[in-house]
N, C-alpha and C positions, 0 to 999 in steps of 0.2 A: 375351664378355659379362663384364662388370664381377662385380666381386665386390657379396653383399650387403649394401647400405650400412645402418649402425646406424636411421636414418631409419625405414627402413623397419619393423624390428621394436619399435621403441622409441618409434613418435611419436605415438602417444596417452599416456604415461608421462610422456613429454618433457613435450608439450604442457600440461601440469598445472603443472610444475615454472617452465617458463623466465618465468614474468613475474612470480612474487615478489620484484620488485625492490626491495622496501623494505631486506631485506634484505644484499643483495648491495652490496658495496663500490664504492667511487665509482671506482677503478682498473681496476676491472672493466668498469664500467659505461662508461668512457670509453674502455678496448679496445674493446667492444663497438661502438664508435659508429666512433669511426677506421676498424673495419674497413667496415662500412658505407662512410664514404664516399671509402674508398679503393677498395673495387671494387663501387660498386651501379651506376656505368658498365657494366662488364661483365657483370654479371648481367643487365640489360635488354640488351645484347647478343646473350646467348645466346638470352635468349625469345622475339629477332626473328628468329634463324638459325633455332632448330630448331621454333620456334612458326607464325611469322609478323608480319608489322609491325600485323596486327588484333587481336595482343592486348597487354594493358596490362600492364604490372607496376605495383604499387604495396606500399603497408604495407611497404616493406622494412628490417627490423631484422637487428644483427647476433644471433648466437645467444647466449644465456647458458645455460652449463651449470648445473644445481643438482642435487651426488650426495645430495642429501640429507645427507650427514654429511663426514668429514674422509675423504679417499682416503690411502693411503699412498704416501709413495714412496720407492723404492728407490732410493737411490743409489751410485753405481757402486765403492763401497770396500764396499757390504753391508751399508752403514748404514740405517736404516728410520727415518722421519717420516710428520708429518701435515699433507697437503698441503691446501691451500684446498678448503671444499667449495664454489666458485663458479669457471667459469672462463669467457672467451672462445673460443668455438668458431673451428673454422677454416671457416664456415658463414654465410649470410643466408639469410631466410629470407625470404618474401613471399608475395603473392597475386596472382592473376593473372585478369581479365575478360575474356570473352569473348562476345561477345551476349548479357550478359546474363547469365552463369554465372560462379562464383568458384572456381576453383581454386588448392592450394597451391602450393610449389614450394620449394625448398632448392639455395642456387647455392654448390658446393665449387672454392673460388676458386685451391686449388692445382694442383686438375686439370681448372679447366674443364670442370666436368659437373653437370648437375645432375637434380635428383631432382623428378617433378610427378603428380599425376594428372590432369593435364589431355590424357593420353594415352587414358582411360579411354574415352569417343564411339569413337576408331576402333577399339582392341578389341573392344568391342562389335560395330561392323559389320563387320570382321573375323568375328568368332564367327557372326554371323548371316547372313556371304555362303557361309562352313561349312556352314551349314542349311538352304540351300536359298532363302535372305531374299533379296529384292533390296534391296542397302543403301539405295538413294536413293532408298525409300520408307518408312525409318525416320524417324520424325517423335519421337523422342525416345529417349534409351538410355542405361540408367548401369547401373555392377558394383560392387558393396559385399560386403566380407566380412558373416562371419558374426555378428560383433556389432556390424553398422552402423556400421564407421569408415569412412574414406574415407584407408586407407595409400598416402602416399606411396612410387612406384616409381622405380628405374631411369628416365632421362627415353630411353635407347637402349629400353625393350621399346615396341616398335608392334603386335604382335603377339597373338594370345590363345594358339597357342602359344610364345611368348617368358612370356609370365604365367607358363602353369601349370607350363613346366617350372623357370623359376628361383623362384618364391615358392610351396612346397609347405607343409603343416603349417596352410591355413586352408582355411573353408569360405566358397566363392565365392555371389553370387546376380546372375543377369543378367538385368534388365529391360527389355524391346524393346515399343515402340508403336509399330505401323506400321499404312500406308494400305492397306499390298498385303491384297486378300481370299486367304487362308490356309486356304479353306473347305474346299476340295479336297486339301490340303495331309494326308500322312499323319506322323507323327513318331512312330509305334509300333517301327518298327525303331531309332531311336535308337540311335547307339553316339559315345561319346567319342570327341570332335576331334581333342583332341590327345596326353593321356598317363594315367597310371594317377593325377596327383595329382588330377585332375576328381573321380574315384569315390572316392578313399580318405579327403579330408576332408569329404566332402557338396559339392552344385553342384544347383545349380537356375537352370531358364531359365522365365522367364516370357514369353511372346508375348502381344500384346493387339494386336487387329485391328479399324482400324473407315477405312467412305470418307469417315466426316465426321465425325469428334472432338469431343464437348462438352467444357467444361470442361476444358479443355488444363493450365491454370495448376494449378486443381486437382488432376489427377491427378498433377500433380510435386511436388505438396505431399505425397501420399497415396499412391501407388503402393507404398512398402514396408509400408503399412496393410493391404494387400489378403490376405484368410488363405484359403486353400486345404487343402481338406480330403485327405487320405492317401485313394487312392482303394481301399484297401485297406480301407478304415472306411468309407468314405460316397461316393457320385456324388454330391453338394449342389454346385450351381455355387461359386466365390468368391465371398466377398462382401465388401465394407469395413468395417473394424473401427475402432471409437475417436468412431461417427455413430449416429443415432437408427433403429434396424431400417430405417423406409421409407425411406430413403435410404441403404442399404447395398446394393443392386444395383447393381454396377459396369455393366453390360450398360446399362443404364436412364443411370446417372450418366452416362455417358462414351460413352454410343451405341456402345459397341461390340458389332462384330457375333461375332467369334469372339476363345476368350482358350484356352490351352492353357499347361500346365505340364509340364516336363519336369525331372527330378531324382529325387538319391535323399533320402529320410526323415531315415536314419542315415549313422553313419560308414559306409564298408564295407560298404554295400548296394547291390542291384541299383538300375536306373532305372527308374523309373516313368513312364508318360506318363499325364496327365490333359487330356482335351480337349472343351470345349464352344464 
């Protein structure tokens, strides 16, 4: 497994920084483009190897670094300056569709790899074939950390154990709609899939189970809205947050028939199962 790429721990940061172009120097701005289109060939390359030819790449820019200030640099007699705070990365970056969904992706053009969460769907059914799920009746599924990014990964982890053993130090939450009735379904014995990083920064799996789904579009709008109560305080079913009380019944909203929650609270706490 690759090492971890700055992307990954940096690209909500990033993402703030790289498009104050006003600032940033025209020399820059034209490395930036050259690299573009000297390898945005190969970057749609790689998205049809390891993606498929049904999905798109588009928006592809080359990366502009901005350290916020002047970096230093050392050079090799021990002298010390102050290097540009703007640079051309060795980096594109883009978006990528898929029926419908937008995914990032970052293509590193000297080693031919690149970094997407557009890997996040089979994680997901991964995790939830772990569970007892039958995947191909997952009718929708996404994993977001703990304050709602959407980090870019490794494009090599397919895996839910590749996830948690190389990106430890966040708190996971995984969302699964499916068809399959789960009535009968127990998840009181619960134990982590794959490693100790599940439990030690927080993880939560949501299941929501219905034969006939209202409001599809909806609930993808809303599905991280949904707040579930610690069942250590309260059995009150979930309900949706951020709508008028009578239309905060998910069960109602969304016709589904059973919803369960499985996770811990805190850091370094036990699992809890909540199921209605």
């Amino acid at each position: 497994m690759k090492k971890l790429r700055f992307s990954f721990m940096m690209v909500t940061a990033v993402a703030a920084l790289l498009f104050s172009y006003g600032c940033v120097p025209n020399r820059v701005k034209k490395e930036a483009e050259a690299n573009k289109l000297q390898y945005e060939g190969d970057f749609q390359k790689k998205v049809a190897k390891e993606l498929g030819p049904d999905y798109t790449l588009y928006d592809v820019e080359g990366r502009i670094m901005d350290w916020e200030g002047h970096p230093y640099v050392f050079s090799p007699d021990g002298s010390v300056s102050l290097g540009s705070r703007y640079m051309a990365d060795n980096v594109l970056t883009g978006k990528i569709e898929h029926n419908g969904k937008v995914y990032d992706a970052q293509y590193y053009w000297q080693d031919d790899s690149m970094d997407t969460n557009a890997f996040y769907p089979a994680i997901v059914e991964d995790y939830a074939t772990n569970l007892g799920l039958d995947k191909d009746k997952i009718i929708f599924g996404d994993l977001w950390d703990s304050e709602s990014r959407y980090f870019i990964i490794d494009g090599e982890i397919r895996t839910a154990s590749e996830l948690f053993e190389t990106y430890s130090g966040f708190g996971w939450h995984m969302d699964i709609l499916t068809e399959e009735d789960i009535s009968g379904m127990d998840f009181s014995d619960f134990k982590p899939q794959c490693n100790e990083n599940e439990v030690t920064y927080g993880f939560s799996i949501c299941i929501y189970s219905s034969n006939d789904v209202k409001n599809l579009d909806d609930f993808k709008e809303n599905y991280k809205n949904i707040r579930w109560s610690d069942p250590k305080i309260s059995d009150s079913k979930p309900t949706l947050a951020y709508v008028p009380e009578e239309e905060s019944d998910i069960f109602t909203r969304y016709n589904l028939k059973n919803a369960v929650r499985i996770g811990s609270w805190q850091e370094h706490t036990q699992f809890t199962v909540s199921q209605f």
